[in-house]
C-alpha positions as CSV (number, residue, x, y, z in Angstrom):
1,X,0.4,-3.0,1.0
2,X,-2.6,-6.0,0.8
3,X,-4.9,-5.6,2.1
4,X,-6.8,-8.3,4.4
5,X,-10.4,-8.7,5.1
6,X,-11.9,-11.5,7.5
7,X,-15.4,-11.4,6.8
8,X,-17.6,-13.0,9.5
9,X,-20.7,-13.9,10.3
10,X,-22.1,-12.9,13.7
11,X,-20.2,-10.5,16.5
12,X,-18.1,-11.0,19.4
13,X,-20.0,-11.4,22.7
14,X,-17.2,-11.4,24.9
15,X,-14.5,-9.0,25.8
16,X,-11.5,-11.0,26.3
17,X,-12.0,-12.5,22.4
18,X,-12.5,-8.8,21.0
19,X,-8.9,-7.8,23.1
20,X,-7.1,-10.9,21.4
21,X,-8.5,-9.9,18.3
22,X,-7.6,-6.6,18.8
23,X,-3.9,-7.5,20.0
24,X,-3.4,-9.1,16.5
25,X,-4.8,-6.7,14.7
26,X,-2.5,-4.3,16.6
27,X,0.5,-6.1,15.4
28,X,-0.6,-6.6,12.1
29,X,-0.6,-2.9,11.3
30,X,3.3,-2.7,10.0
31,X,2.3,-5.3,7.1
32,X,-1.2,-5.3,6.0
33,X,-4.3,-3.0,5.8
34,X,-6.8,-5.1,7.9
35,X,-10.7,-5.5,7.8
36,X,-13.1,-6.8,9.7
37,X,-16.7,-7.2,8.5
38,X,-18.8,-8.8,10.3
39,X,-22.5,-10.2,8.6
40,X,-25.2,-11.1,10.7
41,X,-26.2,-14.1,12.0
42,X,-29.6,-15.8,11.0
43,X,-31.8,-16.9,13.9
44,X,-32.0,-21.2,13.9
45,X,-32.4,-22.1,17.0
46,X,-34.1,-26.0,17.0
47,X,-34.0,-25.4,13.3
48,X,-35.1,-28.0,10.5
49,X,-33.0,-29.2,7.9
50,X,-34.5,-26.9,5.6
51,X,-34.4,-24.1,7.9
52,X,-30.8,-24.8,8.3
53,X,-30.4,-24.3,4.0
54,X,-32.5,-21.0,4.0
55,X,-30.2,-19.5,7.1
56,X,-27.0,-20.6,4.9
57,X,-28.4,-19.0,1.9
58,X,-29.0,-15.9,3.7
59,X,-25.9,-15.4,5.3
60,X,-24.2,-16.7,2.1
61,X,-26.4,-13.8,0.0
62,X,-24.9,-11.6,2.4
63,X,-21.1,-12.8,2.2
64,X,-21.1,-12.6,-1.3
65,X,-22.5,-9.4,-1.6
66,X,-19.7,-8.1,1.0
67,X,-16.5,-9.8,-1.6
68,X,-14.8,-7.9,-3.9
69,X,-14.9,-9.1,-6.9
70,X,-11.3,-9.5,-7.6
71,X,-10.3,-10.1,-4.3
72,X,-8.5,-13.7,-3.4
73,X,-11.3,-15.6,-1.6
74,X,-10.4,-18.3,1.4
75,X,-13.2,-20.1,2.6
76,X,-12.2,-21.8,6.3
77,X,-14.4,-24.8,6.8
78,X,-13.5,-28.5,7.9
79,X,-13.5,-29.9,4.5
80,X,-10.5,-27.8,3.4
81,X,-7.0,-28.2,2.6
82,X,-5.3,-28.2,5.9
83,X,-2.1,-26.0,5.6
84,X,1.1,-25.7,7.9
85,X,2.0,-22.4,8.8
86,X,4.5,-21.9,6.4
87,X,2.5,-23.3,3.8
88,X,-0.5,-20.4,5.0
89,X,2.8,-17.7,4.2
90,X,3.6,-19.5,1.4
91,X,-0.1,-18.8,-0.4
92,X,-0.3,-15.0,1.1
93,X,3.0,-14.8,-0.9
94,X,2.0,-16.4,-3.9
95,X,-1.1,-14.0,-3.9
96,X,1.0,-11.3,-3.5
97,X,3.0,-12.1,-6.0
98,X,0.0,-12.8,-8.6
99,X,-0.5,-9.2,-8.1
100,X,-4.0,-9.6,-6.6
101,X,-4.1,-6.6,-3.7
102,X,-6.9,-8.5,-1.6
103,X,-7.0,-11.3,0.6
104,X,-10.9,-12.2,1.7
105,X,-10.8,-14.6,4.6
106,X,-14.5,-16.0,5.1
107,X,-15.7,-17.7,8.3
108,X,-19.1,-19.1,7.9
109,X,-21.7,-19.4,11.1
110,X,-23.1,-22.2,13.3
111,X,-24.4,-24.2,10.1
112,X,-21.3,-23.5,8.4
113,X,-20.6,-21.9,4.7
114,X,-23.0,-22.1,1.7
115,X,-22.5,-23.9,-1.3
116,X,-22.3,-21.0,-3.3
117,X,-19.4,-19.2,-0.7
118,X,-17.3,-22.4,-1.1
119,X,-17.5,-22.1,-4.6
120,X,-16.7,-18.3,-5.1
121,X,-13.4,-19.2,-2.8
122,X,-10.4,-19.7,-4.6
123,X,-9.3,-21.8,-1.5
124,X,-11.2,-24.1,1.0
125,X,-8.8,-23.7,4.3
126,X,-9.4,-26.1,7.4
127,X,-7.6,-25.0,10.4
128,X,-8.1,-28.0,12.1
129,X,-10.5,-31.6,12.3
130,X,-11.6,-30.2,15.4
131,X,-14.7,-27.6,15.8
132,X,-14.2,-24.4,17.2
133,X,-16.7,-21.3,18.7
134,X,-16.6,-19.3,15.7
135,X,-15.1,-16.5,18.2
136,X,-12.0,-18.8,18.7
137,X,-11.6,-19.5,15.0
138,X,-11.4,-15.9,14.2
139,X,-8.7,-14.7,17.3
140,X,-7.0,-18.4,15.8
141,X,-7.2,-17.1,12.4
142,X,-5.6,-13.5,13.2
143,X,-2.9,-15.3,14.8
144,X,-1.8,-17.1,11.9
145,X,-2.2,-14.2,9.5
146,X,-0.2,-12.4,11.7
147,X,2.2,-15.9,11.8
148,X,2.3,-15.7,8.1
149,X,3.3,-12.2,7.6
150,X,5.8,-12.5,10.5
151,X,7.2,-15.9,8.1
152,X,6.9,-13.7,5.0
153,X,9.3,-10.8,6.1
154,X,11.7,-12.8,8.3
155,X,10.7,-12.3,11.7
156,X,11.5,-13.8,14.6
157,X,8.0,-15.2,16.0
158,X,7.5,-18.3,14.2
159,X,10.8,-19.5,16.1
């Protein structure tokens, strides 16, 4: 079984985006063993630019230290390869295949990823030009893991 992590940094304030999470993590039990770890967020509020680079090399300390080492790392962030659905259940295949048994799915904070994140992931991954709250982003990321799988064993949800 692979197992998935979505690493994260900062918690989920509301309820309703904890029960969508939970929904898909619900429904993601037949397929994957799933993981959520969530790092917390630096303080920046009115920040400078070089407060901004100390807060992403804090949280970026704290995301590396929460990989496994062999673990398949996908970075989201807007500068990534944007990828269909079927293209997102092509690559959890692939990895699969490769005979790698962990998927890390990193989603940065307000400021984004740190150099050093992007470069430890094996794949940048946009979901979209558009910006998201980072609690969105990670219900929207669930979904599509839970897409993907659905794809990858010949369900019926992607129809």
């Amino acid at each position: 079984m692979l197992n998935i992590d979505i690493i994260c940094v900062g918690g989920l304030k509301e309820q309703y985006w904890r029960d969508a999470c939970n929904e898909y993590c619900k429904r993601l039990t037949p397929w994957v063993k799933l993981r959520i770890v969530e790092i917390s967020e630096e303080r920046s509020a009115n920040a400078s630019e070089s407060m901004i680079k100390a807060v992403l090399e804090a949280e970026g300390e704290r995301i590396l230290a929460a990989l496994p080492e062999q673990a398949f790392a996908i970075a989201l962030c807007i500068e990534g390869t944007k990828l269909t659905s079927e293209k997102l259940a092509a690559k959890i295949s692939e990895i699969m295949l490769s005979g790698r048994s962990s998927v890390e799915f990193i989603i940065g904070g307000s400021h984004g990823l740190s150099k050093p994140v992007k470069n430890r992931a094996q794949l940048c991954f946009s979901m979209s030009d558009l910006t998201f709250p980072h609690q969105l982003a990670r219900v929207m990321l669930l979904e599509q893991i839970y897409r993907a799988m659905s794809i990858n064993m010949g369900g019926k949800y992607h129809k």
